[in-house]
Biopython code that builds the backbone (N, CA, C, O; Angstrom):
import numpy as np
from Bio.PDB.StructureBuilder import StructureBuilder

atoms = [
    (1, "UNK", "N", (112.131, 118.955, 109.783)),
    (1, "UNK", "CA", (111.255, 117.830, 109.571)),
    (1, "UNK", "C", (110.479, 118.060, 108.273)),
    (1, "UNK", "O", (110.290, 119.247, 108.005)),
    (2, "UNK", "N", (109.940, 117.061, 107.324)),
    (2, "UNK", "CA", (109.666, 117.293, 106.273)),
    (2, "UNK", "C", (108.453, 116.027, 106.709)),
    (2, "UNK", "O", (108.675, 114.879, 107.092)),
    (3, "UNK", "N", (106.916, 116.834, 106.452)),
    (3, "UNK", "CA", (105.468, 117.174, 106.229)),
    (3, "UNK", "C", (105.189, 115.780, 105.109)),
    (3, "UNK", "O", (105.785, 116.388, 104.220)),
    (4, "UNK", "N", (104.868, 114.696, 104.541)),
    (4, "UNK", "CA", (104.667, 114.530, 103.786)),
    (4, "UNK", "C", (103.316, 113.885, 103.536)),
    (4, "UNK", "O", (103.173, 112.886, 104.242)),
    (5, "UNK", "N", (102.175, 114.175, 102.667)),
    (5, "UNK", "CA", (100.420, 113.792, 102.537)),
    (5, "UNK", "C", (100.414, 113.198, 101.551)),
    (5, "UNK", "O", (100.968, 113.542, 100.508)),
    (6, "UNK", "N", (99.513, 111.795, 101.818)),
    (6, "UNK", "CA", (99.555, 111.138, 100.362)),
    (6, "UNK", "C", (98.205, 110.231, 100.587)),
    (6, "UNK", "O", (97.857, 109.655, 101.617)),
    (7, "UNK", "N", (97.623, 110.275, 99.454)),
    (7, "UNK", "CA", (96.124, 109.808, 99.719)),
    (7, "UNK", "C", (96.562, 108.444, 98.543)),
    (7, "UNK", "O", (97.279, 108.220, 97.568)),
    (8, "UNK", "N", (95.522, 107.765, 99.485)),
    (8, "UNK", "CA", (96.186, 106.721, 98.844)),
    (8, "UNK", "C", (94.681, 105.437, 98.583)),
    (8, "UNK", "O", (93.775, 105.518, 99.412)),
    (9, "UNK", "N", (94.610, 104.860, 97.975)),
    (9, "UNK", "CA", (93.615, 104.133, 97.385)),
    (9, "UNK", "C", (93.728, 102.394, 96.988)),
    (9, "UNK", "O", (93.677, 102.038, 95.811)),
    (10, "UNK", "N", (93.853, 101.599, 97.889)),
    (10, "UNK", "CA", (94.312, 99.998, 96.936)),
    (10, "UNK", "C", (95.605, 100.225, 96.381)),
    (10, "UNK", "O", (95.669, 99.181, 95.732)),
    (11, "UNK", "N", (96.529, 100.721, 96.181)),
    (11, "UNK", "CA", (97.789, 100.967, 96.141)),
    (11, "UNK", "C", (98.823, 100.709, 97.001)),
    (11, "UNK", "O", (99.748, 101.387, 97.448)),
    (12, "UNK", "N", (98.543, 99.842, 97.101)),
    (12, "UNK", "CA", (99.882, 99.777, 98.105)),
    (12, "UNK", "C", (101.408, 99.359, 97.570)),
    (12, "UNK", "O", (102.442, 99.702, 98.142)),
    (13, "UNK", "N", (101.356, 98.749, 96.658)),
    (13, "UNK", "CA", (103.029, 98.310, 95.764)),
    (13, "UNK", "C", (103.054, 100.271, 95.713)),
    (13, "UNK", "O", (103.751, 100.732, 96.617)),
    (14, "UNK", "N", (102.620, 100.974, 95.108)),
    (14, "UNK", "CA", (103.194, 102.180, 94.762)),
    (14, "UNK", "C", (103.208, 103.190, 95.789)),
    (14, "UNK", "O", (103.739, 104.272, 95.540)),
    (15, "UNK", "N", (102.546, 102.905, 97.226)),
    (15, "UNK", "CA", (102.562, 103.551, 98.040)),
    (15, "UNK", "C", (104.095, 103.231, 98.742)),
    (15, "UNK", "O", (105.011, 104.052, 98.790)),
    (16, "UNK", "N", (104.130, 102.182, 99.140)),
    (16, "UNK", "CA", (105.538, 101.385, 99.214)),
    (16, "UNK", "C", (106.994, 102.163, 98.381)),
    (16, "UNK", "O", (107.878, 102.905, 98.807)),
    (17, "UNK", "N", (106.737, 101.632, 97.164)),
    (17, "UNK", "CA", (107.921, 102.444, 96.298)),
    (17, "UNK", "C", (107.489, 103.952, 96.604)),
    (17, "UNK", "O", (108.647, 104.306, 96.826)),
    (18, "UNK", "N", (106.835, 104.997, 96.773)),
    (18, "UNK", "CA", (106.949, 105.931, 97.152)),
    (18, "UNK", "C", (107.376, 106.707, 98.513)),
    (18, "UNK", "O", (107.817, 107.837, 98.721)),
    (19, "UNK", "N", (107.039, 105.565, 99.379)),
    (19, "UNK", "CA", (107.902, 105.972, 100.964)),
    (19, "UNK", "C", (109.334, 105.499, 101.095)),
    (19, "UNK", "O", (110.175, 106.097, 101.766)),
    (20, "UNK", "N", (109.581, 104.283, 100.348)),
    (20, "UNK", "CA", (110.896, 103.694, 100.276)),
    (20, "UNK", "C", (111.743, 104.454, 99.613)),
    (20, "UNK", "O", (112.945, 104.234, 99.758)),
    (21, "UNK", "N", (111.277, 105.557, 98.707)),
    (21, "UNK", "CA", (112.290, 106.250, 97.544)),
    (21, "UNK", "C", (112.537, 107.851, 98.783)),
    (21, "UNK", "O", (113.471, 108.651, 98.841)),
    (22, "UNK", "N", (111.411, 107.775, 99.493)),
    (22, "UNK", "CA", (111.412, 109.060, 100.384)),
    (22, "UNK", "C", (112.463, 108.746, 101.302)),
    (22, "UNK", "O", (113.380, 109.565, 101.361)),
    (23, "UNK", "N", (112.521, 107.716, 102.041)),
    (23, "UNK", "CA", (112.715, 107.404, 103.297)),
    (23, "UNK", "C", (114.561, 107.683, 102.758)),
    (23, "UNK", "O", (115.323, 108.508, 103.263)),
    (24, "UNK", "N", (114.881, 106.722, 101.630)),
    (24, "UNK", "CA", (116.627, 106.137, 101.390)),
    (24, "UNK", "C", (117.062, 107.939, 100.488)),
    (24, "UNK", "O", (118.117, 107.860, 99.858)),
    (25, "UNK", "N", (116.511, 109.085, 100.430)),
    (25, "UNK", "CA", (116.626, 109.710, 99.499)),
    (25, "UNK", "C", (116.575, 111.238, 100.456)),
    (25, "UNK", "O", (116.873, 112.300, 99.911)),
    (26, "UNK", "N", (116.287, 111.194, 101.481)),
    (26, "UNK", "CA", (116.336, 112.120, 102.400)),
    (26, "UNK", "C", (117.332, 111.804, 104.056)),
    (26, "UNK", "O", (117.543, 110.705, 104.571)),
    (27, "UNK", "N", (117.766, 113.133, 104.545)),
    (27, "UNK", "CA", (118.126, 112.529, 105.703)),
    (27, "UNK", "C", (117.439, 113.261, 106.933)),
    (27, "UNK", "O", (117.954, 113.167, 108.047)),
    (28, "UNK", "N", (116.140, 114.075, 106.710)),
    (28, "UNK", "CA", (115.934, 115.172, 107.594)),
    (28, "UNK", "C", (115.140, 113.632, 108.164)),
    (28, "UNK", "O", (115.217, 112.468, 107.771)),
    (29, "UNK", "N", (114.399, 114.285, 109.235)),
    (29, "UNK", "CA", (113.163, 113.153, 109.976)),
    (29, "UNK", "C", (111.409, 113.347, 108.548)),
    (29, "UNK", "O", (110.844, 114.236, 107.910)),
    (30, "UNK", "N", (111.327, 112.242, 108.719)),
    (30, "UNK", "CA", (109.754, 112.627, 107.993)),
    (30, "UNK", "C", (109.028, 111.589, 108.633)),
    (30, "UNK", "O", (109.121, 110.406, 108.958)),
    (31, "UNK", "N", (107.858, 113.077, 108.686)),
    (31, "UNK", "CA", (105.990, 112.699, 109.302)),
    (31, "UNK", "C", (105.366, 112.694, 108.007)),
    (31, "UNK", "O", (105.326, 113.651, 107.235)),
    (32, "UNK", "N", (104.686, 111.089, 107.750)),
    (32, "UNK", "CA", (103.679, 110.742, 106.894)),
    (32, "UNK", "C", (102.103, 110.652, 107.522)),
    (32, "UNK", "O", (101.621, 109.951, 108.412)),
    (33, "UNK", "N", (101.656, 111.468, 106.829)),
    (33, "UNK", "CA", (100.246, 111.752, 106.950)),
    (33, "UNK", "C", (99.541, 110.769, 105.723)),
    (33, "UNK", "O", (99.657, 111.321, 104.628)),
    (34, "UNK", "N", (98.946, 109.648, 105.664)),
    (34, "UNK", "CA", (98.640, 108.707, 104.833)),
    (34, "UNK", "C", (96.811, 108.953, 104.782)),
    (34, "UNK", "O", (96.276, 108.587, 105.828)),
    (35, "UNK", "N", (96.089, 109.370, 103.989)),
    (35, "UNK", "CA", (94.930, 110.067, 104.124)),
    (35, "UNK", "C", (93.908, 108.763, 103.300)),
    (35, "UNK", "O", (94.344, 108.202, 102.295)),
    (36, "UNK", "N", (93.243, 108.593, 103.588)),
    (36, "UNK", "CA", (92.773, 107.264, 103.376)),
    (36, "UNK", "C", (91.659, 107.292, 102.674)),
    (36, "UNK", "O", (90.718, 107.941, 103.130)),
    (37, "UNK", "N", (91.507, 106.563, 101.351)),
    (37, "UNK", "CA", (89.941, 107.073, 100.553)),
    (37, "UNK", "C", (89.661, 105.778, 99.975)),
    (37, "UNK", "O", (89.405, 105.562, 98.791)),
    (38, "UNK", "N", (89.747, 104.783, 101.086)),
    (38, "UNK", "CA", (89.093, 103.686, 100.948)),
    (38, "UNK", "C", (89.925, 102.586, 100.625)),
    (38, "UNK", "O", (89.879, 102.011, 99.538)),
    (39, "UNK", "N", (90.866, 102.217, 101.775)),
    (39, "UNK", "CA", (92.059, 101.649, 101.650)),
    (39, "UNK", "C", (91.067, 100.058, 102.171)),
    (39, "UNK", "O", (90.058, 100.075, 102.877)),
    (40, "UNK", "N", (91.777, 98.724, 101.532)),
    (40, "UNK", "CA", (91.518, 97.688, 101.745)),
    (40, "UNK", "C", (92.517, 96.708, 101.083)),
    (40, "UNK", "O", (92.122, 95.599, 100.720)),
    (41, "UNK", "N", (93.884, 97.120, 100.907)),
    (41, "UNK", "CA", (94.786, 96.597, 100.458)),
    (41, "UNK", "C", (96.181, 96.069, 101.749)),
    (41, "UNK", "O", (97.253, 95.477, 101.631)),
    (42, "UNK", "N", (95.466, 96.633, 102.842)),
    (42, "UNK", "CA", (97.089, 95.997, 103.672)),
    (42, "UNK", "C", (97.828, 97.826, 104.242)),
    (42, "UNK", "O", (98.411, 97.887, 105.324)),
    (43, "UNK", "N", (97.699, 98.914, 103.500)),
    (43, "UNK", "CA", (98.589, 99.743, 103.220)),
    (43, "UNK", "C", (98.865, 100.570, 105.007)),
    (43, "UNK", "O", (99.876, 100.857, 105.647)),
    (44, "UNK", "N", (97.630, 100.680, 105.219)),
    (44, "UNK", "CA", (97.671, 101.041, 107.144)),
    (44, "UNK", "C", (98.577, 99.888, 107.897)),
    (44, "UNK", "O", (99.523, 100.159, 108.637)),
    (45, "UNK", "N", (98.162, 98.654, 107.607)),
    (45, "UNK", "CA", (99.288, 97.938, 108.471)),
    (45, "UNK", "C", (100.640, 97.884, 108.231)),
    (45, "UNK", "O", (101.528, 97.635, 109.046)),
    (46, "UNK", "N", (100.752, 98.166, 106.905)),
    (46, "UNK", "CA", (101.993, 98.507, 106.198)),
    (46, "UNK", "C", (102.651, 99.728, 106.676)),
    (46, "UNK", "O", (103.866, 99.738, 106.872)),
    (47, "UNK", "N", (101.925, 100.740, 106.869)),
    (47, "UNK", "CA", (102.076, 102.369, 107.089)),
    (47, "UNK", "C", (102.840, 102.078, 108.777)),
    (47, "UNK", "O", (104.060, 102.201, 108.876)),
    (48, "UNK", "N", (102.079, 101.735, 109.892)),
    (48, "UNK", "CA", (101.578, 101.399, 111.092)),
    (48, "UNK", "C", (102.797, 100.566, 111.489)),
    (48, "UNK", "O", (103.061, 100.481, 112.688)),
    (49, "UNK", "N", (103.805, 99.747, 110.302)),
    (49, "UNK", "CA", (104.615, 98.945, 111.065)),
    (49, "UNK", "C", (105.784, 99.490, 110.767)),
    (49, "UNK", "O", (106.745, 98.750, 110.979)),
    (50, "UNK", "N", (106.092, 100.871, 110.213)),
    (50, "UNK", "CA", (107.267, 101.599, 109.959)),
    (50, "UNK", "C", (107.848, 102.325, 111.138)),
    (50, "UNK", "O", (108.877, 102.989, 111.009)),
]
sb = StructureBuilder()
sb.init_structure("model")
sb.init_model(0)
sb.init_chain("A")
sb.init_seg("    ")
for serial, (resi, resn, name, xyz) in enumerate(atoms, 1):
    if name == "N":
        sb.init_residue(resn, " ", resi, " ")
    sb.init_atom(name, np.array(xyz, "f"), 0.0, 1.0, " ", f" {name:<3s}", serial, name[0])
structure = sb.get_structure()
């Protein structure tokens, strides 16, 4: 299983292209730990519906 932490800020287009490039680019299982420093862009419900 592959660990992955990403703090993330109003970003969500690049949070997106960064799990989408993870997700099609690996085949082990991955746990996203999405660390939050003041998210108000959508990106938890985004995170939450994967």
């Amino acid at each position: 299983m592959i660990s992955v932490f990403m703090i993330a800020y109003n970003s969500l287009s690049n949070t997106m292209r960064s799990v989408e490039s993870l997700m099609t680019r690996t085949h082990e299982p991955v746990k996203f730990h999405l660390l939050d420093n003041g998210l108000h862009d959508g990106t938890w419900d985004w995170m939450n519906a994967l």
